[in-house]
C-alpha positions in Angstrom: 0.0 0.0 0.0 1.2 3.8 -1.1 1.5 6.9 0.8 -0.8 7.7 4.1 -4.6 8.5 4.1 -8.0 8.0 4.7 -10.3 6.5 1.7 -13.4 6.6 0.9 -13.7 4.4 -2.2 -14.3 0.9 -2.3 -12.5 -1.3 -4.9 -14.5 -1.0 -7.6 -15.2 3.1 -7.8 -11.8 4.0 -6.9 -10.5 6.2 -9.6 -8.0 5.1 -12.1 -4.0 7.1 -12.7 -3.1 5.5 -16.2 0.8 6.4 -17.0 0.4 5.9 -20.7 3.6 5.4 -23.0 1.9 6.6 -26.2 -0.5 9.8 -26.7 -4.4 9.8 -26.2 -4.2 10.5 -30.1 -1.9 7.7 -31.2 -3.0 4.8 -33.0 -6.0 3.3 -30.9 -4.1 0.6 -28.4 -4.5 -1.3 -25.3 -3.9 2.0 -23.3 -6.9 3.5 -24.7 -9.1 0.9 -24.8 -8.6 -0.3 -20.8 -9.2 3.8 -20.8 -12.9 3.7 -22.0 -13.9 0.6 -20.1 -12.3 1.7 -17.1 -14.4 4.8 -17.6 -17.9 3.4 -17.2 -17.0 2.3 -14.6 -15.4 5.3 -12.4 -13.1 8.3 -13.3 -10.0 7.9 -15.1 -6.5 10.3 -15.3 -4.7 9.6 -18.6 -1.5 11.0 -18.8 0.5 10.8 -21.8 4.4 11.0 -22.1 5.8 14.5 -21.4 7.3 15.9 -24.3 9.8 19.1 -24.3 9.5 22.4 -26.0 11.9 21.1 -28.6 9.9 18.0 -29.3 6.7 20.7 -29.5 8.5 22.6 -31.8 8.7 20.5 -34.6 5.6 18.5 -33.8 4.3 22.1 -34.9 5.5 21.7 -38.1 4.9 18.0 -39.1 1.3 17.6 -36.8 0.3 21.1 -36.3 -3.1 19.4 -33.9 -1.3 17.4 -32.2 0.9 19.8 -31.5 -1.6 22.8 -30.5 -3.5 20.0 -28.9 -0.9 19.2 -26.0 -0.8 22.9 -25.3 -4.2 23.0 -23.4 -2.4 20.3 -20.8 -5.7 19.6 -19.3 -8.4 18.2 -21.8 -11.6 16.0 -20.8 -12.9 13.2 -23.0 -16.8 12.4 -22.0 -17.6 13.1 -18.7 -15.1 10.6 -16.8 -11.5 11.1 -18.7 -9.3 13.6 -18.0 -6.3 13.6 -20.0 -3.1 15.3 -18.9 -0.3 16.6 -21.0 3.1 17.4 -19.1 6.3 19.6 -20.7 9.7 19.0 -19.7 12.6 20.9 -19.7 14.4 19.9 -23.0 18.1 18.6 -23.3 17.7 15.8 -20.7 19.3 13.3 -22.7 22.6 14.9 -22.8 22.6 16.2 -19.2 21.5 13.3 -16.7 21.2 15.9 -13.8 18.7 17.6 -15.6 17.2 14.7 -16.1 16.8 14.0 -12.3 15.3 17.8 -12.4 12.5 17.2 -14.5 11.5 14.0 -12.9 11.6 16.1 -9.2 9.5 18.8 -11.3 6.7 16.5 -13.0 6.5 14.4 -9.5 5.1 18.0 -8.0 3.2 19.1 -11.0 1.6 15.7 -11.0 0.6 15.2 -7.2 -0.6 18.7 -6.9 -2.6 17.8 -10.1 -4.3 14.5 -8.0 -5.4 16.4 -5.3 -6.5 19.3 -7.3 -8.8 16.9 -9.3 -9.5 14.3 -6.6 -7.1 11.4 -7.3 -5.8 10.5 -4.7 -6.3 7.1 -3.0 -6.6 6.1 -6.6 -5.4 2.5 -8.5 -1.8 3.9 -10.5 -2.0 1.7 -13.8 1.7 2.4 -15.2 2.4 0.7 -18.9 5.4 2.1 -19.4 9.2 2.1 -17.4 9.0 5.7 -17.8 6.3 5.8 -15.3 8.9 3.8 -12.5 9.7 7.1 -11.0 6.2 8.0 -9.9 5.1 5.2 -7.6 4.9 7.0 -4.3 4.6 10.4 -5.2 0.8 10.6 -5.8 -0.8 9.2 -3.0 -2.0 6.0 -4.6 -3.9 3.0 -3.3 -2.0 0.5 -5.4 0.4 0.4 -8.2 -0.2 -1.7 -11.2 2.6 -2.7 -14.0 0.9 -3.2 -17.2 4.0 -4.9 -19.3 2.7 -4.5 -22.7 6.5 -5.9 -24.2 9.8 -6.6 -23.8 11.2 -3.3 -23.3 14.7 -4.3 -22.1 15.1 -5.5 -25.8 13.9 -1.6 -27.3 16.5 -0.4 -29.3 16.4 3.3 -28.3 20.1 4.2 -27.5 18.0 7.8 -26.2 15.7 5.1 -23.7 17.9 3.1 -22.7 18.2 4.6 -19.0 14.9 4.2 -18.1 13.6 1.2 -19.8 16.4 -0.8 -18.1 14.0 -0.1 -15.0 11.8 -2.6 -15.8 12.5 -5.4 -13.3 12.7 -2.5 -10.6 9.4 -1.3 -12.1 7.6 -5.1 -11.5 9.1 -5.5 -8.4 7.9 -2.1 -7.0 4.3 -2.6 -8.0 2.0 -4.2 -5.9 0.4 -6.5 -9.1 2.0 -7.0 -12.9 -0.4 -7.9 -15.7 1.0 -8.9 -19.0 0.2 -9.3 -22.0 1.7 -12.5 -23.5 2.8 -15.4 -21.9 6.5 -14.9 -22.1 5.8 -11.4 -20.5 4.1 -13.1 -17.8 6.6 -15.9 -16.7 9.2 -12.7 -17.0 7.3 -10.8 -14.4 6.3 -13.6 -12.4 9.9 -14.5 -11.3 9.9 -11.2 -10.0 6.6 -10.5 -8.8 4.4 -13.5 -7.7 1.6 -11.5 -7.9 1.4 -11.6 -11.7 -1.7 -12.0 -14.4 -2.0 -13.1 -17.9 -4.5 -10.3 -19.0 -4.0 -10.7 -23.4 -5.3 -7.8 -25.8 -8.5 -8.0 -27.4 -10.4 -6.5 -30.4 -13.2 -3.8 -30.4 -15.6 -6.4 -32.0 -18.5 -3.9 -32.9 -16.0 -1.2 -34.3 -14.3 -4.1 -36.4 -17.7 -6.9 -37.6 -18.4 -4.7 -40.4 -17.4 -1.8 -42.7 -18.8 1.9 -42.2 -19.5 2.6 -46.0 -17.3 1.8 -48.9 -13.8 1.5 -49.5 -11.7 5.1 -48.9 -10.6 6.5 -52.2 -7.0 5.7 -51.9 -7.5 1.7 -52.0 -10.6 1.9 -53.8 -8.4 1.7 -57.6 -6.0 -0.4 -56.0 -6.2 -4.0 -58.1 -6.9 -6.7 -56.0 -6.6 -9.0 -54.3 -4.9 -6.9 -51.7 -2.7 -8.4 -49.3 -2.3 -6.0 -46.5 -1.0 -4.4 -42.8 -2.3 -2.4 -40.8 -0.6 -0.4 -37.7 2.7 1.1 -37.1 5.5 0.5 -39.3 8.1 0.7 -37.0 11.7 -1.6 -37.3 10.0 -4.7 -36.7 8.2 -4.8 -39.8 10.1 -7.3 -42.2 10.0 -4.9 -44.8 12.3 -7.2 -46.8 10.1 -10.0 -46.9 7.6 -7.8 -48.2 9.4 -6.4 -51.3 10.7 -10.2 -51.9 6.9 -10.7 -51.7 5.8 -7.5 -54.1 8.5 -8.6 -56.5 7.6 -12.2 -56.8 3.8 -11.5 -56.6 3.4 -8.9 -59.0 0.0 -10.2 -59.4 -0.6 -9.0 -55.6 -1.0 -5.4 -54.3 0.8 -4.8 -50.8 -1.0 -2.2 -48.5 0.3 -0.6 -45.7 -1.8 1.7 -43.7 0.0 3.0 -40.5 2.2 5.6 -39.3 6.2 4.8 -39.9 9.2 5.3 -37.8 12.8 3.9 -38.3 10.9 1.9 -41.5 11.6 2.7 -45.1 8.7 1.5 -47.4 10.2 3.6 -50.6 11.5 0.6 -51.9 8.0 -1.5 -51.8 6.6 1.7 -53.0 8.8 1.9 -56.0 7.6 -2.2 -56.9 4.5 -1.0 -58.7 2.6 -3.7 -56.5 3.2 -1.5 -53.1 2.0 0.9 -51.1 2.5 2.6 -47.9 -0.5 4.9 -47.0 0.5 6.4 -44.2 -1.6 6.9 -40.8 -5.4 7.2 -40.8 -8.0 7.9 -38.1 -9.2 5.0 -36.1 -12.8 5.4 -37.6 -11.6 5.0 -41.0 -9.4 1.4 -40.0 -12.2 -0.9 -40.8 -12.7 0.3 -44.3 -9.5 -0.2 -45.1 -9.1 -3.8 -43.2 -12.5 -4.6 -45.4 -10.7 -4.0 -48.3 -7.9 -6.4 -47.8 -8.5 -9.9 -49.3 -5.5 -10.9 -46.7 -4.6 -9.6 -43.8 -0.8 -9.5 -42.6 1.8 -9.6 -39.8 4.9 -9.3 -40.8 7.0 -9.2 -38.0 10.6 -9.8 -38.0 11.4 -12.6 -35.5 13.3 -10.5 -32.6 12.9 -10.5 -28.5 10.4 -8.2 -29.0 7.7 -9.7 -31.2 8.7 -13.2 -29.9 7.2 -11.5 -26.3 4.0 -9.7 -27.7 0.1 -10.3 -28.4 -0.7 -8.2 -31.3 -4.0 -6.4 -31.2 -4.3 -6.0 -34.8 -4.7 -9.9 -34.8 -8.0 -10.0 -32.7 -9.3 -6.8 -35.0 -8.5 -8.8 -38.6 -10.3 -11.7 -36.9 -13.5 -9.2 -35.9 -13.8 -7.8 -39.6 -13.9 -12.0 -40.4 -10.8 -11.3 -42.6 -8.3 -14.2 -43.6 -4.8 -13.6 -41.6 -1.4 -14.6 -42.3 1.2 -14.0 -39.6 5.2 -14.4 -38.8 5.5 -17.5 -37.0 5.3 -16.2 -33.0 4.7 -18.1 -29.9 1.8 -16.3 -28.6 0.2 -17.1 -31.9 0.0 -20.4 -31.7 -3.2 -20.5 -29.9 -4.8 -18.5 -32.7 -4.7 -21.3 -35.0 -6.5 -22.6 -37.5 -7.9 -19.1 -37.5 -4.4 -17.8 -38.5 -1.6 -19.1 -40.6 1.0 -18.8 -39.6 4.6 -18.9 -41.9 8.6 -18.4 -41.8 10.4 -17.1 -44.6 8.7 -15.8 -48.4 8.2 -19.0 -49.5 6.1 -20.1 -46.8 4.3 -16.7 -47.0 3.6 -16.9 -50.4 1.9 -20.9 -49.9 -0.1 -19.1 -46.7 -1.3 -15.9 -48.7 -2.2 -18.3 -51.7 -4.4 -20.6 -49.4 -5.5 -18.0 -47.2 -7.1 -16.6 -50.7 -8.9 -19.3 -51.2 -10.9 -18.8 -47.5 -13.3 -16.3 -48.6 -16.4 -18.4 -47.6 -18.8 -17.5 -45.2 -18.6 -20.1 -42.7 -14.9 -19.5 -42.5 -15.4 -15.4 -42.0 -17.8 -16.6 -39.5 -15.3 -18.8 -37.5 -12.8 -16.3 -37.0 -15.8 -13.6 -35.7 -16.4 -16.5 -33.2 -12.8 -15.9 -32.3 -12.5 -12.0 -31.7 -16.0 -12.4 -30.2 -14.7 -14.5 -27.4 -11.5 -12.1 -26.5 -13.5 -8.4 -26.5 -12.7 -5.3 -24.4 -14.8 -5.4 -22.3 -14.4 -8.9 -21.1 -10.3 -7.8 -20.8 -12.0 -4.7 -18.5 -14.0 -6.8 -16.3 -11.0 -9.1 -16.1 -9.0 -6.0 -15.0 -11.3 -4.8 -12.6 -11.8 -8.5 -10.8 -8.1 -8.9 -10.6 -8.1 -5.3 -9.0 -10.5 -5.7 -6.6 -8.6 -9.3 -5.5 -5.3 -6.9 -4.8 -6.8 -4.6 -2.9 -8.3 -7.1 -0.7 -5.1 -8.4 -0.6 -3.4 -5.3 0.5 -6.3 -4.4 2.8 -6.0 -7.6 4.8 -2.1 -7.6 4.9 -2.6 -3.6 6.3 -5.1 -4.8 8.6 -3.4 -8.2 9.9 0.0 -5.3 10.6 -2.2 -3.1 12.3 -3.8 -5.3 14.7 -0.1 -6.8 15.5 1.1 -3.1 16.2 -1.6 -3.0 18.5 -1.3 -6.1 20.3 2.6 -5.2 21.0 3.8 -8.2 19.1 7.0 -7.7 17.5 
């Protein structure tokens, strides 16, 4: 249990800290979904990453609204989400004492912000490393580590300091839930208190198409084999142009923002294209549109440690899916197939062409159907409530040995 003071919230309406690694307006994840459920519930404080003026500055110039966006730093979503948006001093990369100032500064800003808005005594839900320094310093009930990968194995020379936190971060919180299994028996070794709570799909947003196709796939030729969500480094981009050049028959679509990626070269093919980041409304369209869906991950620590959401969403739009061959994917067969290596994506793509039929689309709704968001909320909430009764009793059982004198 955190810092001192009386509560008045039971388990279930306590409010709800989220320490978020990725921005309210980023790509719809896990974050954002546990968000919205936890808000019908009870009253949720999402705070993104802090950014520095620098970092603002030329957000300005390539995403003028996000940029002008953060400035507000207090925005509301609905009446139960309050999302926060923190400025650091810039340069802390290069000095490590300044570093160490601006986590001293955002400690203040943030735990005069939870008792200006009522936070305290709340659950602290952190899903990032970056979030380590925190614990403590709002007056929470109970700290949570949501370890959505294997960050240890991020290669961000600029991260490096805090994401080798992470055991620190599990052992510090009262609970871990992870995502996929090799996550779990990770943080398990170091905190016994430890649940397997997997990603999900937004099943209504997903089962079917809002209108037709968007205008830039609508004249792509088909059949379109195709990604969708960031196109970061672990995107075998390779094996997609060795795809593209040996397919020409096949279009390849990538729809998602990019970051240490280069898609010119699959661009160039004639058969590729890289679409760049759309809203989260328009997604379905564009998954609709693909005859095959994709995952093409490269085969690192990372992706052999992660659940990936867009799995559970191909599956809800009843869409055909070909993935890398990943250990927490095994479970998703026959729904997926799953391949090493072009060759074996080619034979997968080819077959998974052929699965167009109804009863087949149907089967993998089943699927997503059984592994929504709200049943990962409810899960979330249950598990919650069990650790605070934990932590209740444990304070209890210390409080009546204080008072008996036992030592």
């Amino acid at each position: 249990m955190r810092s001192g003071g009386a509560w008045c919230c039971g388990p279930t309406s306590a409010p709800i800290i989220i320490f978020s690694g990725v921005d309210w307006q980023f790509l719809r994840h896990r974050h954002h979904h546990l968000a919205l459920g936890f808000a019908t519930r009870t009253r949720v404080l999402f705070i993104e990453p802090a950014c520095t003026w620098w970092w603002w500055c030329r957000t300005l110039v390539t995403r003028p609204r996000q940029a002008l966006r953060r400035l507000r730093g207090l925005r509301t979503l609905g009446p139960r989400i309050i999302i926060f948006s923190p400025f650091l001093f810039p340069f802390q990369r290069l000095f490590p004492r300044l570093y160490a100032l601006n986590v001293r500064w955002l400690q203040s800003r943030l735990a005069q912000l939870v008792g200006r808005l009522g936070f305290r005594g709340s659950v602290l839900w952190i899903t990032t490393p970056l979030g380590r320094p925190y614990i403590g310093h709002l007056d929470e009930r109970i700290v949570c580590f949501d370890c959505l990968d294997d960050y240890a194995s991020f290669e961000y020379p600029y991260l490096r300091r805090e994401m080798e936190g992470v055991d620190e971060l599990a052992r510090r919180a009262d609970f871990v839930v992870a995502t996929a299994r090799g996550l779990y028996d990770q943080c398990r070794r170091t905190n016994p208190h430890t649940y397997l709570l997997p990603n999900a799909a937004d099943v209504d947003h997903f089962s079917a198409p809002a209108g037709s196709p968007p205008l830039d796939i609508a004249n792509i030729p088909r059949p379109i084999v195709g990604y969708v969500g960031s196109v970061f480094e672990w995107i075998d981009l390779e094996l997609l142009e060795v795809l593209a050049r040996t397919h020409p028959e096949w279009s390849f679509v990538l729809v998602g923002p990019e970051r240490h990626a280069d898609t010119s070269r699959l661009s160039r093919l004639g058969n590729g294209y890289a679409l760049g980041e759309r809203p989260y409304g328009l997604i379905p369209q564009y998954v609709h549109s693909f005859d095959v869906c994709l995952v093409p991950f490269k085969i690192t620590p990372v992706t052999e440690r992660t659940n990936p959401v867009k799995v559970f969403e191909y599956l809800a739009a009843g869409r055909p899916v070909v993935a890398t061959r990943l250990p927490e994917l095994e479970s998703f067969r026959p729904h997926v197939r799953l391949a090493l290596g072009a060759d074996e994506f080619a034979q997968q793509i080819r077959r998974a062409l052929a699965e167009q039929g109804e009863e087949e689309r149907e089967a993998r709704r089943r699927f997503a159907a059984a592994n929504t968001w709200d049943d990962r909320v409810e899960s979330a909430m249950a598990i919650i409530d069990r650790e605070l009764a934990r932590l209740d009793g444990r304070a209890l059982v210390s409080a009546e040995v204080k008072k008996s004198g036992v030592r």
